[in-house]
C-alpha positions as CSV (number, residue, x, y, z in Angstrom):
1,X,53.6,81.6,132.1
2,X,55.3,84.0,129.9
3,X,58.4,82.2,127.6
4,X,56.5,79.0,128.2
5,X,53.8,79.5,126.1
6,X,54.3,78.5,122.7
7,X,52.6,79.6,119.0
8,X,50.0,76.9,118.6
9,X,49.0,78.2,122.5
10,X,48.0,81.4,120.7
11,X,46.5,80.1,118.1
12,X,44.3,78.2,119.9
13,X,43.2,81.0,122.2
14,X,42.4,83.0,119.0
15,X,40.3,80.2,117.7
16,X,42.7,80.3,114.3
17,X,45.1,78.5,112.7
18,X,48.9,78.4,113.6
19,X,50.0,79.6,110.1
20,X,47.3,82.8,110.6
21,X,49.4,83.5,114.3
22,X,52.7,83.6,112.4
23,X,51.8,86.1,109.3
24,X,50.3,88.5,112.1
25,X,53.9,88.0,113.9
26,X,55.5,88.7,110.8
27,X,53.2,91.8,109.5
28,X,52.0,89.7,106.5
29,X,49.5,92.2,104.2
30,X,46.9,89.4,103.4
31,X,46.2,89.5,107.2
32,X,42.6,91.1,108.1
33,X,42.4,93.9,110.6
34,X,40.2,92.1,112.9
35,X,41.7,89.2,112.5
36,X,45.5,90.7,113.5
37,X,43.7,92.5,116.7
38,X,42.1,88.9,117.6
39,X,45.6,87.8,117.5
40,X,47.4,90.5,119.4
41,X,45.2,90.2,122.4
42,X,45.8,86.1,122.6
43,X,49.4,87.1,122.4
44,X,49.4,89.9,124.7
45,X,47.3,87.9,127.1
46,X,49.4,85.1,127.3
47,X,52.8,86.8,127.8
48,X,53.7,85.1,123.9
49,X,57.3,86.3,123.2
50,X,58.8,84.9,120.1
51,X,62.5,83.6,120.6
52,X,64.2,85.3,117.9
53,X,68.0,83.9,118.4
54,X,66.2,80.1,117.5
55,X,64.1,81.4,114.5
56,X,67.4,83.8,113.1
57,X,69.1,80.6,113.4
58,X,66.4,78.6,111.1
59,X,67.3,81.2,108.6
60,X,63.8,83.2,109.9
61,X,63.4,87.2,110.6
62,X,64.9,88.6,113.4
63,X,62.4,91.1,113.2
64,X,65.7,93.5,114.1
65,X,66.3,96.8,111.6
66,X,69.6,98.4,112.4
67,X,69.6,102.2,112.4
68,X,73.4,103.7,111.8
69,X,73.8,107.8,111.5
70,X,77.4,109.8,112.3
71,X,76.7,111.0,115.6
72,X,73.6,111.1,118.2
73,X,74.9,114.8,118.6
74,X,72.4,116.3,115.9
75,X,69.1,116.8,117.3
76,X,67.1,117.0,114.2
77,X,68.1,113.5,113.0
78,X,66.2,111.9,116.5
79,X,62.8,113.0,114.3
80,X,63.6,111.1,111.7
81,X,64.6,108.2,114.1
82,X,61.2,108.4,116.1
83,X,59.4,108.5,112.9
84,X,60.7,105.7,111.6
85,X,61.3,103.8,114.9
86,X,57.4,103.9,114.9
87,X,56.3,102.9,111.7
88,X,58.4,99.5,112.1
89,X,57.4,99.0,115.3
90,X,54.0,98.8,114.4
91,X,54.9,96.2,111.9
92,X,56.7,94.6,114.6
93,X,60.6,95.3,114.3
94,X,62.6,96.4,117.0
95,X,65.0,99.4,115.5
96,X,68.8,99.1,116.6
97,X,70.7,102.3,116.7
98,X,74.6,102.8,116.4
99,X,76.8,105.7,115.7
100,X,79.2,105.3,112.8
101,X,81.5,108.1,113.9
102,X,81.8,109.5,110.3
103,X,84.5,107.2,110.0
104,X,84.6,104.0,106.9
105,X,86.5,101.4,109.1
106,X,83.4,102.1,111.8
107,X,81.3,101.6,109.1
108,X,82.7,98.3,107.8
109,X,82.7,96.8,111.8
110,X,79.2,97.9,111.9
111,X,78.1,96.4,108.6
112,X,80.2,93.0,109.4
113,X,78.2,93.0,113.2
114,X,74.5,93.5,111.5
115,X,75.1,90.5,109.3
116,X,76.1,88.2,112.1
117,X,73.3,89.2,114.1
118,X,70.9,88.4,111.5
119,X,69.2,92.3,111.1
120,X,66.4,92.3,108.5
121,X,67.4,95.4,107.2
122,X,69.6,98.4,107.9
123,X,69.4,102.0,107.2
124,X,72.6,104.1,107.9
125,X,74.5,107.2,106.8
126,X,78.2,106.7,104.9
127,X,81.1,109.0,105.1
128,X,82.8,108.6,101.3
129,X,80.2,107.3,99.1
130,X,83.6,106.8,96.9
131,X,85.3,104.5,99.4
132,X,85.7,101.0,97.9
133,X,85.4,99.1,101.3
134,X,82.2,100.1,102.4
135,X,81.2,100.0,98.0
136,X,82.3,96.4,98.4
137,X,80.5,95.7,101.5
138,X,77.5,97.4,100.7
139,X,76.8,95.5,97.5
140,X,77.6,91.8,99.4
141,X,75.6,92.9,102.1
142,X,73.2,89.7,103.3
143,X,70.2,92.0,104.6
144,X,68.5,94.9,102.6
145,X,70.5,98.5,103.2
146,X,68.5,101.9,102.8
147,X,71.2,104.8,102.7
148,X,70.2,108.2,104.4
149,X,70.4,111.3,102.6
150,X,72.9,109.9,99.9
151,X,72.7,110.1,96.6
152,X,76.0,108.2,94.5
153,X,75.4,104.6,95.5
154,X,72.6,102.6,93.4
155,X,73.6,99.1,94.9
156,X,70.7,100.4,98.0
157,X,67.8,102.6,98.1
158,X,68.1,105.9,98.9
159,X,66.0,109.1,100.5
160,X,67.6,112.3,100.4
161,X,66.4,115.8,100.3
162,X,67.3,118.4,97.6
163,X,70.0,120.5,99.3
164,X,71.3,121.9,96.1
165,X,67.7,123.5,95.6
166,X,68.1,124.7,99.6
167,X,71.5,126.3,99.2
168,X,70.8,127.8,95.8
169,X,67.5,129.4,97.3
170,X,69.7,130.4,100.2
171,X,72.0,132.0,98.0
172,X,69.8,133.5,95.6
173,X,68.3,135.6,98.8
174,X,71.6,136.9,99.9
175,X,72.6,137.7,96.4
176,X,69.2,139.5,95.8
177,X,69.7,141.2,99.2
178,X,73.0,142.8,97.6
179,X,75.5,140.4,99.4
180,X,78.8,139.3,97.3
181,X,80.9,138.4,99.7
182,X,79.3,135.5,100.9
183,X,80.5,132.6,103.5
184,X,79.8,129.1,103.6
185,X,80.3,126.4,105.4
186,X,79.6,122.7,105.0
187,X,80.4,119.0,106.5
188,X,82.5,117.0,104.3
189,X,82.4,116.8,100.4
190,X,83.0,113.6,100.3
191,X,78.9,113.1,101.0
192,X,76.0,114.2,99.8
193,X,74.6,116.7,101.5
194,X,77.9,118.7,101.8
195,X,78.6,118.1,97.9
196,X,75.3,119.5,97.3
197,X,74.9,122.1,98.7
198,X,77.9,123.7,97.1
199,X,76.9,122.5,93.9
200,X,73.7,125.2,95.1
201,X,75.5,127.7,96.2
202,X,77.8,128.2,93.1
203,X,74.7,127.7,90.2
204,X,73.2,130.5,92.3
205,X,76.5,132.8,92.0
206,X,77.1,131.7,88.3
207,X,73.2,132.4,87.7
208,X,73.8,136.2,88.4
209,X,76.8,135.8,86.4
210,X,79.0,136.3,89.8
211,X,81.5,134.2,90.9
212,X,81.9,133.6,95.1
213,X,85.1,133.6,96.8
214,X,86.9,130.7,97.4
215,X,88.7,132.2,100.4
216,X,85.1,132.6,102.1
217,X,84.3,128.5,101.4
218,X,85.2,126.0,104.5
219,X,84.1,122.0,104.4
220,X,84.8,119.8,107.0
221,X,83.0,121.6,109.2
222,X,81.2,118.8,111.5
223,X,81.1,119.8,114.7
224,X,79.7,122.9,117.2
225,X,83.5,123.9,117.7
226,X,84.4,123.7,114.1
227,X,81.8,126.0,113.2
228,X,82.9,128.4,115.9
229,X,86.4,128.0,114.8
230,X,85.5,128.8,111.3
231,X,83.5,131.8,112.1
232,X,85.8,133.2,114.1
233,X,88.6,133.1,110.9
234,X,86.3,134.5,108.6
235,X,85.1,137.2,110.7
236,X,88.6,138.3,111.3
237,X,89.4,138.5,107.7
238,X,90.0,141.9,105.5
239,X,87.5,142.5,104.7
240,X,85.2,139.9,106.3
241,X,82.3,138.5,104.9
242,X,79.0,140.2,105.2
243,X,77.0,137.3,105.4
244,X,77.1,134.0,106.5
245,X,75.5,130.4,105.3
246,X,76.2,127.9,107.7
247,X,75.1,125.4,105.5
248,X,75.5,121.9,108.0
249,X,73.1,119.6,110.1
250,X,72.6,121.5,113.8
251,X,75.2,123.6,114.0
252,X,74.7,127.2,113.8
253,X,75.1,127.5,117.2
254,X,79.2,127.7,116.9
255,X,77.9,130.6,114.6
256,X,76.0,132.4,116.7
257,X,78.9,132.3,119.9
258,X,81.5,132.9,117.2
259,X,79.4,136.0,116.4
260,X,78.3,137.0,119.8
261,X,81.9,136.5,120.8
262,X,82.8,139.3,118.3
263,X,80.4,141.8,119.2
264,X,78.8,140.9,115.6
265,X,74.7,141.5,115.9
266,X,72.9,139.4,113.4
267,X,70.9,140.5,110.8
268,X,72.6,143.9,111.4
269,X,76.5,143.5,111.0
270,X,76.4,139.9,109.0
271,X,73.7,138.2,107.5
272,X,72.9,134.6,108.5
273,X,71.1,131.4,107.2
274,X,71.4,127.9,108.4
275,X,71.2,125.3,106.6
276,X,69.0,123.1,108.6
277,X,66.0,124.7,111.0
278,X,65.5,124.0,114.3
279,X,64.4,125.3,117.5
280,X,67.2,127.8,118.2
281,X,66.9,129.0,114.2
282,X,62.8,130.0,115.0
283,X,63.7,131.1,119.0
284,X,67.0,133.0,118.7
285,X,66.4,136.9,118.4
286,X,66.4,138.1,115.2
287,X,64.8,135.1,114.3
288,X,67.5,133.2,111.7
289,X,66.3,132.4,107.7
290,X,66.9,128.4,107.3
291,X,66.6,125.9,105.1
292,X,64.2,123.7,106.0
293,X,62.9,120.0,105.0
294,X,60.5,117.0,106.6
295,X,63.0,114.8,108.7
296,X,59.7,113.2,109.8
297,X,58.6,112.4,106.5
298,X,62.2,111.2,105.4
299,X,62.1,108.8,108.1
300,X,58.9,107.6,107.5
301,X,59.7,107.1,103.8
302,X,63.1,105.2,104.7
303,X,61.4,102.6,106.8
304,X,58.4,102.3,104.3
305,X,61.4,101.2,101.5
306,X,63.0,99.3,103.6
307,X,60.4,97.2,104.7
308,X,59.3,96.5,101.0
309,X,62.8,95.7,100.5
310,X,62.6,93.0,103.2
311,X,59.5,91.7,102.9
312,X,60.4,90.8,98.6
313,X,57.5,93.7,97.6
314,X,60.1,96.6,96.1
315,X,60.0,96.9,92.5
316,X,63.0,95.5,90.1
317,X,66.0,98.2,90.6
318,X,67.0,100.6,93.5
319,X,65.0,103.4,94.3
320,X,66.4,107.1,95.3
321,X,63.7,109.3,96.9
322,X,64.4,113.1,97.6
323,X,62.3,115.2,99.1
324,X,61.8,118.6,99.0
325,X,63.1,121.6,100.5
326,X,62.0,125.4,101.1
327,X,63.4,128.6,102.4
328,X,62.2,129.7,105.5
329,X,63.0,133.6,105.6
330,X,63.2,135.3,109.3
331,X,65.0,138.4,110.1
332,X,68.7,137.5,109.9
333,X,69.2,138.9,106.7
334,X,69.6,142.5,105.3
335,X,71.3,144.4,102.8
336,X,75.1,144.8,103.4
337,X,76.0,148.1,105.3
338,X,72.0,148.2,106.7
339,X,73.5,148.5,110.6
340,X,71.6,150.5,112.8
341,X,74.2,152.2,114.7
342,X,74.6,151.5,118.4
């Protein structure tokens, strides 16, 4: 009867040894492939389920990983989470996910709740990689921490993506297109991606020995109805910008109605990259240029650290991946004054 069957059950029905049962439960490397399969169909015959609260209380695994990002409102970021969700599933974890809200006292309740349930290991997103809460907590932590696409921190691992080399290449193609006045928009400084990619955007301008207009530059933009907001101001301005990089995770949809509010065509009246693809940059008509990186391989990258970070295999000293990114060039962008009349 499943719950009443116990390890040495399992181990009996696979004809090997209790200790063998338990490094296959536990996703122990030494284990041979026929030898885990021999296992997995004793346990899965038998209705074997583990009771995780009594072995978390023994000072054992959990087998729990706790997944924290900002919002679930970013459609990209559920790639990296499937990605990832998979690989440690396959080596037996069950992946937790919570929203942090962007905000470091959500943060701190969520760090202080993965500790008393006893997570292996947690990979989350921070707001302020300068805040000296979630610093402190992060570096008492009791369970391994992976950070997500930040760069400051070198208590934790890290994967990231380049976004400096993104917005620069981003730039560098509006500036070659003739563009100067030149908007952008970003999430909040205070992290990584948002700090980087204006580092990118102004090595591109000082590389063509310009300098962009800090009037045109707006951070904190986080949400769908900032970006709208924001679009809407600098579209109204005197002059207005004549091209736009909406430089942020998902959001160049408050772009685009901002844009079609206005009467604005794309590609013919502004020019306009995003700073992450997706589905509505390849689909919308012109097509829209974007930055572009493997969420999928970030994600499975970020579980593969973390699990050698749990399991005691991680070399001496934290580790901070990034990943590449590229340009992808559509037909949102043209020369300044190339409008066909309409």
């Amino acid at each position: 009867m499943r719950g009443s069957t116990k390890i040495r059950d399992v181990a009996k029905a696979a004809g090997v040894a209790v200790g063998t049962v338990s490094r296959v439960l536990n996703g122990h490397p030494t284990v041979t492939e026929p030898i885990r399969r021999k296992v997995q169909a004793a346990i899965d015959a038998m209705g074997y389920e583990r009771d995780t609260i009594a072995q978390s209380m023994r000072g054992g695994a959990t087998r729990l990983v706790a997944c924290a990002i900002r919002d679930f409102d970013i459609p990209r970021f559920a790639t990296f989470i499937k990605e990832a969700e998979h690989l440690l599933r396959e080596q037996g974890y069950t992946l937790l996910l919570s929203s942090t809200t962007n905000r470091p006292e959500v943060e701190l309740d969520l760090l202080r709740a993965f500790a008393r349930r006893k997570v292996d290991g947690v990979m989350m997103t921070i707001s302020d990689e300068a805040h000296p809460g979630v610093l402190e907590a992060l570096a008492a932590a009791p369970m391994p921490v992976l950070l997500i696409d930040r760069d400051r921190i070198d208590t934790a691992d890290r994967v990231t993506a380049d976004h400096s080399a993104g917005a620069a290449r981003a730039t560098r193609h509006l500036l070659a297109l003739g563009h100067r006045r030149i908007a952008l928009l970003v999430g909040d400084t205070k992290a990584f991606p948002a700090r980087s990619r204006v580092q990118g955007f102004a090595e591109a301008f000082d590389a063509a020995g310009l300098a962009p207009d800090p009037a045109l530059l707006r951070d904190r933009v986080l949400t769908a109805e900032d970006t709208f907001r924001e679009t809407m101001a600098l579209m109204r301005l005197t002059p207005p910008p004549t091209a736009i990089f909406v430089a942020t995770m998902d959001l160049l949809e408050g772009s685009l109605r901002a844009l079609r509010a206005l009467g604005c065509r794309v590609g013919e009246d502004v020019s306009l990259i995003a700073g992450s693809d997706s589905d509505l940059a390849e689909l919308y008509t012109p097509p829209v240029t974007a930055v572009a990186w493997d969420l999928a391989e970030m994600g499975r990258h970020a579980a593969t650290m973390l699990l050698e970070r749990m399991r005691g295999q991680a070399p001496a000293g934290f580790r901070c991946l990034k990943l590449p990114t590229r340009l992808v060039i559509r037909e949102s962008c043209r020369p300044p004054g190339s409008a066909v009349p309409q």
